[in-house]
Every structure is written in structure tokens, then in C-alpha cells.
Backbone as a printed PyTorch tensor [residue, N CA C, xyz], in Angstrom:
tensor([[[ -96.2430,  -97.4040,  -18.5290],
         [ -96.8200,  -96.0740,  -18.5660],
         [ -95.7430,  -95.0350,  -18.8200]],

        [[ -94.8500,  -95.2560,  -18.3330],
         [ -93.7430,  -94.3240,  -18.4420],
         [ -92.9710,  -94.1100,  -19.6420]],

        [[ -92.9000,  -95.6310,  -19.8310],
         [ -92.4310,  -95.4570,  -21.5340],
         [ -93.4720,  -95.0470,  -22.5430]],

        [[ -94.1780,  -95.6780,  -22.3250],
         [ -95.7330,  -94.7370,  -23.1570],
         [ -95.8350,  -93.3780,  -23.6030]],

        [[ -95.4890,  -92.8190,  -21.8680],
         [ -95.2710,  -91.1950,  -21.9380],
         [ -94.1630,  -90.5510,  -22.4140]],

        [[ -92.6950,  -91.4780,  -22.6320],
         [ -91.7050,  -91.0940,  -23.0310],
         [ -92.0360,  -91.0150,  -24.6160]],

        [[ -92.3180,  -91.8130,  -25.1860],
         [ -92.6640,  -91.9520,  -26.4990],
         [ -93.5370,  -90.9850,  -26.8490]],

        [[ -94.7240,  -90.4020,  -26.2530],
         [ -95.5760,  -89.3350,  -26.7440],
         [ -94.6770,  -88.1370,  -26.6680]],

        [[ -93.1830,  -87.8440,  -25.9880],
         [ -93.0920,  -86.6750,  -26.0620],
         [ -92.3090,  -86.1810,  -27.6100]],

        [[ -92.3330,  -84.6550,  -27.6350],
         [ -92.1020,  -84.2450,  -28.7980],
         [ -91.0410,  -84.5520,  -29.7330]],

        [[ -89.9870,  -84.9520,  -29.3720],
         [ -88.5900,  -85.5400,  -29.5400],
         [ -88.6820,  -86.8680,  -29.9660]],

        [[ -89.6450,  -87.4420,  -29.6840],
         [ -89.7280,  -89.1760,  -30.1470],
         [ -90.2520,  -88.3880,  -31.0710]],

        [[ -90.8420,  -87.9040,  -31.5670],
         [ -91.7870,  -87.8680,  -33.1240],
         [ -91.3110,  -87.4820,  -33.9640]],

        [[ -90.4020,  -86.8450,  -33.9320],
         [ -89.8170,  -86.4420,  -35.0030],
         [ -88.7860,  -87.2230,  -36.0240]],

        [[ -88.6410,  -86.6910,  -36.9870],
         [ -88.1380,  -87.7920,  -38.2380],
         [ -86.9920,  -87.9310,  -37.8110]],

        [[ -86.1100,  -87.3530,  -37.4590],
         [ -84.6380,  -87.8220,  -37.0930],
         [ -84.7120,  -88.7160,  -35.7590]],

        [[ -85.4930,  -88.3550,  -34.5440],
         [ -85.7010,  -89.6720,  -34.1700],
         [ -85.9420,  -91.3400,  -34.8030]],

        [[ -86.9970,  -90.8090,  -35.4760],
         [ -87.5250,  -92.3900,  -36.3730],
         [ -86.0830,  -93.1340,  -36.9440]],

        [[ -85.7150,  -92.2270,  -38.0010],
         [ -84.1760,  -92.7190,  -39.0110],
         [ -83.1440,  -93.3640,  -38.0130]],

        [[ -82.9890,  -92.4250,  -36.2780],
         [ -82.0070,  -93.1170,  -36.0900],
         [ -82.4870,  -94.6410,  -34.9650]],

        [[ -83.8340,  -94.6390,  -35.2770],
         [ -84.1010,  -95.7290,  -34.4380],
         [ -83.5430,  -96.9820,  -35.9360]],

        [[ -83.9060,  -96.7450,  -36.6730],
         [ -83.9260,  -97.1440,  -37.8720],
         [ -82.6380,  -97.8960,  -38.2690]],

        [[ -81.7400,  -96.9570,  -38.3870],
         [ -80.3480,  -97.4900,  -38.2380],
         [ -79.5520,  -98.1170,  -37.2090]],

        [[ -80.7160,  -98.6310,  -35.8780],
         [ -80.2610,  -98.8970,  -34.8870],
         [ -80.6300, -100.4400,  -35.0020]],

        [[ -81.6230, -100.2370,  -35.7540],
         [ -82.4940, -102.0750,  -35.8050],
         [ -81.5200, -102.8020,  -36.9780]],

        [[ -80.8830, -101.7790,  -38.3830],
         [ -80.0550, -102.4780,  -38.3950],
         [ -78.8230, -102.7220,  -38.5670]],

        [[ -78.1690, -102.5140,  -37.5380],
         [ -76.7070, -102.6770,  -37.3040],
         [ -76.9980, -103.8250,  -36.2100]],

        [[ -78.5010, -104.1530,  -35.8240],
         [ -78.1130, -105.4670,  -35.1790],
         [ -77.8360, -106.5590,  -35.3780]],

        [[ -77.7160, -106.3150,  -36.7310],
         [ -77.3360, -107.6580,  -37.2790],
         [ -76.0770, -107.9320,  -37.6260]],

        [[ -75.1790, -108.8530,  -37.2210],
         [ -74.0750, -108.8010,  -37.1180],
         [ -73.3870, -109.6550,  -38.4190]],

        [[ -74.1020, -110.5000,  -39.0010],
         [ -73.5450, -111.0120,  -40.4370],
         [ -74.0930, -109.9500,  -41.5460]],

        [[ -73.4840, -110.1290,  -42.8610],
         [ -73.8560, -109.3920,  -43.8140],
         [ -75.1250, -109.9570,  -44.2240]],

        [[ -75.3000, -111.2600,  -44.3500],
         [ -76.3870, -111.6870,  -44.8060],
         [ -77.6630, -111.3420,  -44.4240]],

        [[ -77.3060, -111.4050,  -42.9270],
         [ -78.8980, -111.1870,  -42.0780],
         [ -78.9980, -109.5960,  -42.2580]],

        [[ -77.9000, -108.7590,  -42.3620],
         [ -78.0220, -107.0220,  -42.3130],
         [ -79.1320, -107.2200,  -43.8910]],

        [[ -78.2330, -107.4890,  -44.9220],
         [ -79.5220, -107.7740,  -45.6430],
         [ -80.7200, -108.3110,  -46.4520]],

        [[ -81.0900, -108.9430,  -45.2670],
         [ -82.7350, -109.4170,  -45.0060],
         [ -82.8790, -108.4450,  -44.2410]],

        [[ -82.5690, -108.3270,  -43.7200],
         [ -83.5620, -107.3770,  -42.4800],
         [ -83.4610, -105.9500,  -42.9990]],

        [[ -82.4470, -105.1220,  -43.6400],
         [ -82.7450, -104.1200,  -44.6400],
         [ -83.5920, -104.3590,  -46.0040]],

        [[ -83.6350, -105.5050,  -46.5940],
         [ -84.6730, -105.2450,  -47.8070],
         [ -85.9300, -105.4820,  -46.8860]],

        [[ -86.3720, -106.2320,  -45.5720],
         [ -87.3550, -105.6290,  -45.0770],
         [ -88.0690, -104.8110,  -44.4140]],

        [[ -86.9280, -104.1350,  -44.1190],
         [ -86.9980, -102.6620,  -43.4210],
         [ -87.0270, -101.9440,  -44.2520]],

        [[ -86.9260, -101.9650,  -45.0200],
         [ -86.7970, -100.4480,  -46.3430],
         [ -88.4400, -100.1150,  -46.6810]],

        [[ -89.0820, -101.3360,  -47.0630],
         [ -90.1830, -100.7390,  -47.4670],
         [ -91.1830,  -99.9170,  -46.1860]],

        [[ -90.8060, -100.4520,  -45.1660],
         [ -91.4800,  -99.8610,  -44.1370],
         [ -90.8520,  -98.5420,  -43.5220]],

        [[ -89.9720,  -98.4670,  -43.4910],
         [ -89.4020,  -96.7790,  -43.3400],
         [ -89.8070,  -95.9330,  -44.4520]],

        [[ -90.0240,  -96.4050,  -45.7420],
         [ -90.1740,  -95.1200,  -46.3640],
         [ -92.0330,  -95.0920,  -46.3320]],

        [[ -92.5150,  -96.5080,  -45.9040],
         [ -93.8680,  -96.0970,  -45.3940],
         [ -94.1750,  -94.9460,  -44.3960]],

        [[ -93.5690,  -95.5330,  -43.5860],
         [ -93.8320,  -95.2540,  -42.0830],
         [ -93.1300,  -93.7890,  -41.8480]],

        [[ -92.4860,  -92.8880,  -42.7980],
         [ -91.7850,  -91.7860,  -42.7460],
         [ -92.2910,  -91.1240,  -43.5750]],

        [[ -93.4120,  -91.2250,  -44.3350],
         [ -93.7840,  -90.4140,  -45.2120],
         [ -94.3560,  -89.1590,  -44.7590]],

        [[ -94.9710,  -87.8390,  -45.0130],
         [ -95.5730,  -86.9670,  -44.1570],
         [ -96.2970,  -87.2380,  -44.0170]],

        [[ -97.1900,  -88.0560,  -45.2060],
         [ -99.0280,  -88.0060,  -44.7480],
         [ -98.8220,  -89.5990,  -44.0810]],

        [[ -98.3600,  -89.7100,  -43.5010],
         [ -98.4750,  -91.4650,  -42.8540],
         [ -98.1400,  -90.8650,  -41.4120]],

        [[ -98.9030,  -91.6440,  -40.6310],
         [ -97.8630,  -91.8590,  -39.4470],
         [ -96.3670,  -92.0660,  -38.9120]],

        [[ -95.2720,  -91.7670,  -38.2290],
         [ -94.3670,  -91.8670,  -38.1190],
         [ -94.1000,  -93.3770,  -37.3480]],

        [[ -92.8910,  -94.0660,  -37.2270],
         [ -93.2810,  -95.6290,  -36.7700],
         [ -93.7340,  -95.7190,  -35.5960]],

        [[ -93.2730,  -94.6160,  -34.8350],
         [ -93.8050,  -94.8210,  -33.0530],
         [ -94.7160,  -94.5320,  -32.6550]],

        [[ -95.5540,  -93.3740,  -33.7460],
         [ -97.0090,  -93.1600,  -33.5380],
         [ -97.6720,  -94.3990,  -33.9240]],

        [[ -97.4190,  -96.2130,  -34.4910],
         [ -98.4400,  -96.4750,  -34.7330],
         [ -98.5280,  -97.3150,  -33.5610]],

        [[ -97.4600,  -97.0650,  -32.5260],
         [ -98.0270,  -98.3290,  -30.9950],
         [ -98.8550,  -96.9900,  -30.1950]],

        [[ -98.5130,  -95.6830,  -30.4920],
         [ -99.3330,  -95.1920,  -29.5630],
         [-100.7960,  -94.5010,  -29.8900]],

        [[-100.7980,  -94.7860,  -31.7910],
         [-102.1870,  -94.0480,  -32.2250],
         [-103.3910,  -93.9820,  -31.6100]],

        [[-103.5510,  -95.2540,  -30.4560],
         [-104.9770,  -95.2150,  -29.9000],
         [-104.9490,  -94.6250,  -28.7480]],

        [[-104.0380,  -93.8460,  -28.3460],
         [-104.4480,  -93.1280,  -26.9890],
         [-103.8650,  -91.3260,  -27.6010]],

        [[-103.6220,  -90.8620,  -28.7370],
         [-103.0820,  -90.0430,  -29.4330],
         [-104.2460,  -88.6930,  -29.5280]],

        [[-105.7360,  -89.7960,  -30.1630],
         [-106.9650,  -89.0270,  -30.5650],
         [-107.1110,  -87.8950,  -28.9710]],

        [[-107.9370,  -86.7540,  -29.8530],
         [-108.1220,  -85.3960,  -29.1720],
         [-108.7270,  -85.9550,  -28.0200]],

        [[-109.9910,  -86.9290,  -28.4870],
         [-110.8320,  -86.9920,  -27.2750],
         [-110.4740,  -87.8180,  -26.2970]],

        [[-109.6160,  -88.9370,  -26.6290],
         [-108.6540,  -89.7580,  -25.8870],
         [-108.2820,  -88.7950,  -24.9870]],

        [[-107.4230,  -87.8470,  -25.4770],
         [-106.7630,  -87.5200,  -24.3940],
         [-107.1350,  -86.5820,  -23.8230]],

        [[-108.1070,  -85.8780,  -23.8520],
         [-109.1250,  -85.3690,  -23.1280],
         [-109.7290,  -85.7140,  -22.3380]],

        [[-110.3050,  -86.6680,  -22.5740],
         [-110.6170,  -88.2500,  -21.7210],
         [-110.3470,  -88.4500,  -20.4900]],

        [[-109.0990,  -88.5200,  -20.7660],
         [-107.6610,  -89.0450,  -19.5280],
         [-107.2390,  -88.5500,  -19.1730]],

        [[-107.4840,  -86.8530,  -19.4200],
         [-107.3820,  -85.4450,  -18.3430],
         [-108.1140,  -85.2340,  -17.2180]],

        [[-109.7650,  -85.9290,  -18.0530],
         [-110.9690,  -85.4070,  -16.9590],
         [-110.8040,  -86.6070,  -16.2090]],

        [[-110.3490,  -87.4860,  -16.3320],
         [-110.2390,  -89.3190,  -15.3200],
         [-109.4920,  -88.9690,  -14.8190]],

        [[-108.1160,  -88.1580,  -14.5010],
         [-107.0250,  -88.6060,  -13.5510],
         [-107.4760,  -88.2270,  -12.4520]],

        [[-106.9150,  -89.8180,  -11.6100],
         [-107.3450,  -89.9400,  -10.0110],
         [-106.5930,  -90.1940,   -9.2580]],

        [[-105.1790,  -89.6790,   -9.9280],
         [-103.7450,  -89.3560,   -9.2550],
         [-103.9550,  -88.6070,   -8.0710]],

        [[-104.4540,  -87.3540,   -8.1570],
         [-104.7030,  -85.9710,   -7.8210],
         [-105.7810,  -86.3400,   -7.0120]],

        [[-106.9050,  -86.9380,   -6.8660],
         [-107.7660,  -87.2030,   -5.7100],
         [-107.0650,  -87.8300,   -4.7840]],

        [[-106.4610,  -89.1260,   -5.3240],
         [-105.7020,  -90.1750,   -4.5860],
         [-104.4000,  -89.2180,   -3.2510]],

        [[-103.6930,  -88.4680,   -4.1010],
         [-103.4260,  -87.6730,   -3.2140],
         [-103.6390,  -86.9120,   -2.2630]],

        [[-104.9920,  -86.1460,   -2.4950],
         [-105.9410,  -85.3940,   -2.4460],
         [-106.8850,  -86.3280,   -0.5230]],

        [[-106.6480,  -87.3830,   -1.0750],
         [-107.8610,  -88.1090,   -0.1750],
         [-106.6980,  -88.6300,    0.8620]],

        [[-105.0810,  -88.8210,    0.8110],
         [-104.0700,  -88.9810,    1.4170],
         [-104.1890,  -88.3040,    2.8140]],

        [[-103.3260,  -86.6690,    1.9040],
         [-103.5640,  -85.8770,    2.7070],
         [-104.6260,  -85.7660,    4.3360]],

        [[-105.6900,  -85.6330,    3.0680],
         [-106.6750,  -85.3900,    4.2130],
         [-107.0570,  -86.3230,    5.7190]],

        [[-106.6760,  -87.5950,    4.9970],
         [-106.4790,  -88.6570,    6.4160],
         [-104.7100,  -88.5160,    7.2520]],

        [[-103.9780,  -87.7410,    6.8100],
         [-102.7380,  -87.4900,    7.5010],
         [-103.2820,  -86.4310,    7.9460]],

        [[-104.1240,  -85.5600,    7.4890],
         [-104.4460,  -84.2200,    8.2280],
         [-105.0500,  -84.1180,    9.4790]],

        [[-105.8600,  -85.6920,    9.9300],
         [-106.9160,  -85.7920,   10.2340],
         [-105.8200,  -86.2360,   11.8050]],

        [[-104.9460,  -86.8270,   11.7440],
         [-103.8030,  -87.1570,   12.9750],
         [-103.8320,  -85.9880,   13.8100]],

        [[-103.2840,  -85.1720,   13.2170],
         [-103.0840,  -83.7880,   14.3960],
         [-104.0410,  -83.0180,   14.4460]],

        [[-104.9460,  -83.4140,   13.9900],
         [-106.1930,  -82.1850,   13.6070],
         [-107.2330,  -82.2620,   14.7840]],

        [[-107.6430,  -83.4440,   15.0680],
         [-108.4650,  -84.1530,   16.0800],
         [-107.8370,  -83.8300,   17.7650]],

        [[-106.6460,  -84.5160,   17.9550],
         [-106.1060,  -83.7450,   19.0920],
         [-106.0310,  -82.6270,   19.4700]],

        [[-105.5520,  -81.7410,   18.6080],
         [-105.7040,  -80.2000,   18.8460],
         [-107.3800,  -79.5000,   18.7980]],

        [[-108.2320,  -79.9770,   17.9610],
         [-109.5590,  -80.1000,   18.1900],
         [-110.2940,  -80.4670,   19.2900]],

        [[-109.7200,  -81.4110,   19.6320],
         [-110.0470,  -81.6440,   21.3400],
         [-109.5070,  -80.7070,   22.5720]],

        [[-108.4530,  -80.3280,   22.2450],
         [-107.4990,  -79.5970,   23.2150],
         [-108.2690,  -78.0120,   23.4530]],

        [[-108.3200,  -77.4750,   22.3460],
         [-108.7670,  -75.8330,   21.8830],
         [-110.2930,  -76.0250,   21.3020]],

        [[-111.5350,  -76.7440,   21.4820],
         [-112.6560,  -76.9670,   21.2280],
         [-113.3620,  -75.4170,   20.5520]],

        [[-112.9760,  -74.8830,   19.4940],
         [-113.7680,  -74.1290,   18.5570],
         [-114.7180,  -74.1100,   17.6490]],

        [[-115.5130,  -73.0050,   17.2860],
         [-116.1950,  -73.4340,   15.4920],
         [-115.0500,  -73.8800,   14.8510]],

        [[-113.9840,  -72.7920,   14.6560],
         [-113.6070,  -72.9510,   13.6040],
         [-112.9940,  -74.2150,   13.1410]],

        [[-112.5390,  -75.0110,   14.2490],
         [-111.6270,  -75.9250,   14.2510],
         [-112.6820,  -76.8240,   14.1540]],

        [[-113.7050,  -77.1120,   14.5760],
         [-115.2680,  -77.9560,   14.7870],
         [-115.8150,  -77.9290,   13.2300]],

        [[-115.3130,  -76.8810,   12.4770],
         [-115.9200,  -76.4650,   11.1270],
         [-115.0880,  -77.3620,   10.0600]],

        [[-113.3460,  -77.0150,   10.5550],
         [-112.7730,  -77.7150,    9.6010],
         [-112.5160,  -79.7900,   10.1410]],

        [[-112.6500,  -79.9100,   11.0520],
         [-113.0970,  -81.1340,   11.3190],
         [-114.0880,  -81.4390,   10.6610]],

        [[-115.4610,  -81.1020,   10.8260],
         [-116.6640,  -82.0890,   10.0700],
         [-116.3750,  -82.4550,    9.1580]],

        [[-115.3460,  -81.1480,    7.8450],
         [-115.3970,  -81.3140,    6.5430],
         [-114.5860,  -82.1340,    6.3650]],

        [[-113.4680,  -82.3630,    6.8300],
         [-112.1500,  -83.3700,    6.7470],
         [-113.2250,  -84.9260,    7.4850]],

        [[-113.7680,  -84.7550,    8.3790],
         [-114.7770,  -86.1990,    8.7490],
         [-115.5990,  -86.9240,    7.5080]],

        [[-116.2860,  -85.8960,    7.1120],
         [-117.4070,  -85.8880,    5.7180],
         [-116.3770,  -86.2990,    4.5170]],

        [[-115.9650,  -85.4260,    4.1890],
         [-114.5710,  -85.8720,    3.2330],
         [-114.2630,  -87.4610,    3.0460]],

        [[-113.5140,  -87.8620,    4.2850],
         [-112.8890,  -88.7290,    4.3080],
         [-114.1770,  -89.9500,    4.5070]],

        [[-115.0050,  -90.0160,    5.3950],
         [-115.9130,  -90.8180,    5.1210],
         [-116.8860,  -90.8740,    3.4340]],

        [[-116.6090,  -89.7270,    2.5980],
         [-117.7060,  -90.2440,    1.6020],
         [-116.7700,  -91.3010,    0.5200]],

        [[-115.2660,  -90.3150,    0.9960],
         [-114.3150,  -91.5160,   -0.0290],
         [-114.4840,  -92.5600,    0.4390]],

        [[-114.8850,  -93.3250,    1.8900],
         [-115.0010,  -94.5150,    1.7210],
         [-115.6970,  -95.1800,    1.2980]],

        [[-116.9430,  -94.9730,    1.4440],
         [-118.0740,  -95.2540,    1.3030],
         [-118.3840,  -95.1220,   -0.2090]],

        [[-117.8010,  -94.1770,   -0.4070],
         [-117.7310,  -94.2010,   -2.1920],
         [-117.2740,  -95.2840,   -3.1460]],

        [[-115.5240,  -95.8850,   -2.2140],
         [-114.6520,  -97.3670,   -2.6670],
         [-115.8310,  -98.3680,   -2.5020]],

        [[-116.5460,  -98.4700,   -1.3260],
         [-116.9690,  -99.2810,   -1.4840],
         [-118.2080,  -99.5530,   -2.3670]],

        [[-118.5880,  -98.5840,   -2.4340],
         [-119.5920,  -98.7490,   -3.5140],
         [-119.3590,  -99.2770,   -4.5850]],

        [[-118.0870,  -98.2240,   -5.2350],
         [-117.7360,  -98.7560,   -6.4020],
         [-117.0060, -100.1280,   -6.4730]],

        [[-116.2280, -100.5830,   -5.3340],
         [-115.7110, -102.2600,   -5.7300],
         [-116.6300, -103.0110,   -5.5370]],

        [[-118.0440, -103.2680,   -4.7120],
         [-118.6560, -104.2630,   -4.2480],
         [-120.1910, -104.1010,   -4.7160]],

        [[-120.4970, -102.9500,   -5.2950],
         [-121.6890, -102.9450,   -6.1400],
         [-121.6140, -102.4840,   -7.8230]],

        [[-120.9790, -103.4870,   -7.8830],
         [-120.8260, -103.5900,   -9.7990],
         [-121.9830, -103.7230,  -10.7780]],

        [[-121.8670, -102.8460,  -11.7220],
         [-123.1380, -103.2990,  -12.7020],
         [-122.9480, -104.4820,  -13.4790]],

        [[-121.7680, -105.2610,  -13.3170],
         [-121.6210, -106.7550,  -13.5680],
         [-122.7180, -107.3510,  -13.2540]],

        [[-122.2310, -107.4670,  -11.9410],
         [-122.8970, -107.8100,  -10.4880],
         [-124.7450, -108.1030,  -10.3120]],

        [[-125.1630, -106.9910,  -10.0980],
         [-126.0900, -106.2470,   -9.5070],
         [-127.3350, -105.7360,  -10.8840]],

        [[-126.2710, -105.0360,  -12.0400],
         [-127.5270, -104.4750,  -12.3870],
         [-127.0290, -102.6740,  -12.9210]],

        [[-127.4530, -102.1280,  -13.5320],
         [-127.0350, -100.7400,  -13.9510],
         [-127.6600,  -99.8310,  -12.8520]],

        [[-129.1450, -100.2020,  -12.3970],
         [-130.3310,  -99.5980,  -11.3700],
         [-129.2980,  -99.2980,  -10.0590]],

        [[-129.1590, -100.4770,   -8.9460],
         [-128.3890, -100.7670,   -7.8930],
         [-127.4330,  -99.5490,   -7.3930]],

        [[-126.1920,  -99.7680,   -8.8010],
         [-125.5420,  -98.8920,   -8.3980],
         [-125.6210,  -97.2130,   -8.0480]],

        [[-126.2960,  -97.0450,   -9.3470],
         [-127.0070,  -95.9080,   -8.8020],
         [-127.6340,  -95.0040,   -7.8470]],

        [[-128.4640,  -96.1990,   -7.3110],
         [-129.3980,  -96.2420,   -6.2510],
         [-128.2030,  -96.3850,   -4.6240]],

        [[-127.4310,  -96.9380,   -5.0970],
         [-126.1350,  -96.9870,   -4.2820],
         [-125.5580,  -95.3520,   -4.0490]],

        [[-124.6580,  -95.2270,   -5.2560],
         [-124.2940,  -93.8740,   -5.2530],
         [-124.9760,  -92.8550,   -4.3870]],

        [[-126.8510,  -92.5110,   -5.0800],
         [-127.5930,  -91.9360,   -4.2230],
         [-127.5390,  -92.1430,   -2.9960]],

        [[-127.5850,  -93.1860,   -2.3370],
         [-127.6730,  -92.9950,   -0.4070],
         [-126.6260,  -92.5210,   -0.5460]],

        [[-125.4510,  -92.8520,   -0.7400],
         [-123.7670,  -92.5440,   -0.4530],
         [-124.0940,  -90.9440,   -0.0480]],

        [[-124.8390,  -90.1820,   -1.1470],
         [-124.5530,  -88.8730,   -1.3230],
         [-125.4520,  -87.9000,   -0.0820]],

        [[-126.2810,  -88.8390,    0.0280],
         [-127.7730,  -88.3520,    0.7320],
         [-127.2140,  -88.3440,    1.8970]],

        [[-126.4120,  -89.7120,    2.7320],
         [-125.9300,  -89.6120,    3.6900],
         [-124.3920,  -88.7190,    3.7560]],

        [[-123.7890,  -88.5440,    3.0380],
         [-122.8680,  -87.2160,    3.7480],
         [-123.3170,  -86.0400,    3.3950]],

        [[-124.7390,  -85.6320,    2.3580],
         [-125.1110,  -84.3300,    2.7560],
         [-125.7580,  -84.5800,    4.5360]],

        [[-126.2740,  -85.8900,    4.7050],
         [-126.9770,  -85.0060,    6.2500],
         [-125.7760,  -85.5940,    7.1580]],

        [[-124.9130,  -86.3460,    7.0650],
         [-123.4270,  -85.9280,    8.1290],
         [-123.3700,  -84.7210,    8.0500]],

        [[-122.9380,  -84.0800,    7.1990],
         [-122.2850,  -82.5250,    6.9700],
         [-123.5610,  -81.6390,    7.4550]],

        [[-124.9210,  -81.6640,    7.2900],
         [-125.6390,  -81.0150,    8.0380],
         [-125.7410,  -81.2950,    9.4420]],

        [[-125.8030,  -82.3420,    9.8540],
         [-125.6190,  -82.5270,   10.9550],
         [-124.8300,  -82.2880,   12.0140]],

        [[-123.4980,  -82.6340,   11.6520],
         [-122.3370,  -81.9500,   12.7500],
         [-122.0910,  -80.2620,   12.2910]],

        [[-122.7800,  -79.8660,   11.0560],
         [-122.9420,  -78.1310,   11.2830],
         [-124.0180,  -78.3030,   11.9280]],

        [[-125.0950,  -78.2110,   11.8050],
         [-125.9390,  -77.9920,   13.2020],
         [-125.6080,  -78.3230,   14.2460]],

        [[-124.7550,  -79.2280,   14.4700],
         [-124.1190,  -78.8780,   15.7100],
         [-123.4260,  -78.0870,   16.2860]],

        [[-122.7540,  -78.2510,   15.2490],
         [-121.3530,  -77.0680,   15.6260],
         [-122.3990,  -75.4590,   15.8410]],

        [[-123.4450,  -75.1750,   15.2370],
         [-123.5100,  -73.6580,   15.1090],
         [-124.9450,  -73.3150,   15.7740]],

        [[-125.3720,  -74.8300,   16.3370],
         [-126.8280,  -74.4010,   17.3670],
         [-126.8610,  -75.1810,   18.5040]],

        [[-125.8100,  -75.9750,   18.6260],
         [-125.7530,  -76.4670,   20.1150],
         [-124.1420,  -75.9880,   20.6060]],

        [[-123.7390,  -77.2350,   21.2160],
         [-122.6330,  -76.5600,   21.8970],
         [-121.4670,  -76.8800,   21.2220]],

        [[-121.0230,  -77.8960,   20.0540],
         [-119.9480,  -77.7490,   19.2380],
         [-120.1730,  -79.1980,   19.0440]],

        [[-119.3550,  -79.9200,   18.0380],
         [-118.4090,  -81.0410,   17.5650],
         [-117.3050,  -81.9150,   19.2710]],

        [[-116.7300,  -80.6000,   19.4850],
         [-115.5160,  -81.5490,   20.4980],
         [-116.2990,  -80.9870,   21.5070]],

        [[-116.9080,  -80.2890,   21.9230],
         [-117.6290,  -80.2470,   23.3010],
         [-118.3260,  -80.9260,   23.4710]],

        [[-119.6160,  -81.5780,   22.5340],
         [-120.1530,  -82.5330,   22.6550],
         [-119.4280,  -83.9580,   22.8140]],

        [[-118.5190,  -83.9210,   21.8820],
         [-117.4840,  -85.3100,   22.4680],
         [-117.2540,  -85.3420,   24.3110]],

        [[-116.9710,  -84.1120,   24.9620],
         [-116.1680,  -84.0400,   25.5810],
         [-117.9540,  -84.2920,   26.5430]],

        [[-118.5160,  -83.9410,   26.8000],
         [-119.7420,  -84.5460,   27.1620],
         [-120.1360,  -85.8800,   27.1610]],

        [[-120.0870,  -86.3900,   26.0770],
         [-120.3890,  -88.0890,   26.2550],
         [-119.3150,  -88.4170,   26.6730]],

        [[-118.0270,  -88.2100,   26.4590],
         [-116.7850,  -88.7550,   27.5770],
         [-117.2540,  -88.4720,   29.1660]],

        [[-117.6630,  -88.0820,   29.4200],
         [-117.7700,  -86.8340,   30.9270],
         [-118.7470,  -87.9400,   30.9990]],

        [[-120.5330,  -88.2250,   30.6480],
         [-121.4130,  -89.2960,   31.0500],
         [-121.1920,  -90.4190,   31.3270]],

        [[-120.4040,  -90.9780,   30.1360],
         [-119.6720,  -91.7000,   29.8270],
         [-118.9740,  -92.6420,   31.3510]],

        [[-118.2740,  -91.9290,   32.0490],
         [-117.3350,  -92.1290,   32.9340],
         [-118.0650,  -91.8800,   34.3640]],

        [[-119.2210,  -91.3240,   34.4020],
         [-119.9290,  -91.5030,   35.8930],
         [-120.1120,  -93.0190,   36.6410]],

        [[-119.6900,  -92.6750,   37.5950],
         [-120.4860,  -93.9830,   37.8520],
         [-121.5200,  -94.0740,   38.4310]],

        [[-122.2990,  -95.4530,   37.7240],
         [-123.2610,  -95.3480,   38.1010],
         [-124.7500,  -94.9340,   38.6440]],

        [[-124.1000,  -95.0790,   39.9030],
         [-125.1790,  -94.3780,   41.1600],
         [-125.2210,  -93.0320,   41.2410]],

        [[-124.4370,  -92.1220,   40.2250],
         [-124.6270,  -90.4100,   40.0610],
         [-125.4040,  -90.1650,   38.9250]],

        [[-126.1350,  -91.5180,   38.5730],
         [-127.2860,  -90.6090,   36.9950],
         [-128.6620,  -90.2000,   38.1090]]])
């Protein structure tokens, strides 16, 4: 990938790049004889491959990822930036919860659900997508997959907001079933 990307940049494309790759392929040849064979068969292809209206030689390993929509493509796909994106939010989720428990607020009750919701639809999302394949299953399935996925973290996310903003909160309610939780017994 990296070399891929090295090669698309502006400096590989250009003609004095090409020539001196050119003169690099052959001086590898260390007898006269083989310098030329390998120049009478290099010749016809440099002045191919260098022409203006031709491709240059390094555009022709990378011509298929070159096109507009290609790489347009592979702007709207990168899942670098989620991947990170979905990192974060489970490192966020370490100190976020303790102090959420500690200082029991909306606001903190608010940005919890969403970091909860968040992080649960990415899972639920992986799994969808590795274990219900339209290989698999069917084009219908997945779909029908996707849909609950979505159905159920819109009503998580409604749910712990209705909590948070018509009963008594997210960590107060935790702090309640801990509190029942721990009676014993003979005090229900």
C-alpha cells in the first residue's frame, strides 16, 4: 500500500522520473552483451511508454486504481477514520463510567448513553457483517439483519434518554439496582 501510494505521488510521474528509472534497469547489466539485449528491448518500450498521449511506465501498474471514480470510491470507503473513531470511543469509555458513577448527572448520563449506543452498534454491526454474508445466507437476511441492528440502538438510545430525562438518571438507576441488589434478604 505504501509503495502504491509512493508511486501515485506527483514526482513518480513525471518524465524525468520514468528516463531515470530507465537508465537504472540498464546499467544492470553488467556484460556488454546482456546491456545490449536488454537495451534493444527496452528501447521500444520507453519510447512507447514515454510518449505524451500514452501512459507513462508506472502509470501502467497503477492505471486501475488511477480512474476519477476509483478514487472517489476509496475516499467515500475509508474505514481508517471510523476504526479510529470507534478506538477512541472504547478508551473513552474507561474513565468515563467511573466518574459517571462518582458525579451521577444528565449531562454525564447524556454523554454515556451515546458513547454506550455508539460502541454497542459497532459491534453488533461486525457482527453482522462477518457472520451474516450474502454468500452465506442470501442478499434478503442481511438486510433484514442490518434493520434490527438499527431498530435496536434507535430504542437503546431512546431508552436510556428516557431515562436519563423522566426518571431518575442512567448512574442513579445503576446505583439503585446495586443498593437492591445487596439487601439481604429478609429486608424486601
Amino acid at each position: 500500500m505504501a509503495f502504491s501510494m509512493f508511486l501515485r505521488a506527483p514526482a513518480c510521474t513525471s518524465r524525468v522520473f520514468s528516463q531515470q528509472i530507465m537508465r537504472l534497469a540498464t546499467q544492470q547489466a553488467t556484460k556488454p552483451v546482456e546491456a545490449q539485449r536488454m537495451l534493444s528491448s527496452i528501447m521500444p518500450l520507453q519510447t512507447s511508454f514515454l510518449k505524451s498521449d500514452t501512459t507513462p511506465i508506472l502509470n501502467a501498474v497503477r492505471s486501475f486504481r488511477t480512474s476519477p471514480a476509483l478514487l472517489h470510491e476509496e475516499k467515500a470507503h475509508d474505514h481508517s477514520k471510523l476504526w479510529v473513531i470507534e478506538k477512541l470511543t472504547s478508551a473513552a469509555l474507561v474513565p468515563l463510567i467511573p466518574i459517571c458513577l462518582m458525579i451521577p448527572n444528565r449531562i454525564f448520563d447524556s454523554v454515556l448513553a451515546i458513547l454506550i449506543t455508539a460502541h454497542s452498534f459497532w459491534g453488533l454491526e461486525a457482527i453482522v457483517v462477518e457472520y451474516v454474508r450474502v454468500l452465506l445466507v442470501g442478499v434478503t437476511i442481511p438486510k433484514i439483519a442490518m434493520g434490527v441492528v438499527y431498530f435496536l440502538t434507535v430504542l437503546m438510545l431512546g431508552g436510556l434518554f428516557f431515562l436519563i430525562f423522566n426518571d431518575i438518571g442512567l448512574c442513579r438507576g445503576f446505583w439503585r439496582i446495586w443498593r437492591n441488589m445487596r439487601k439481604p434478604k429478609d429486608q424486601h
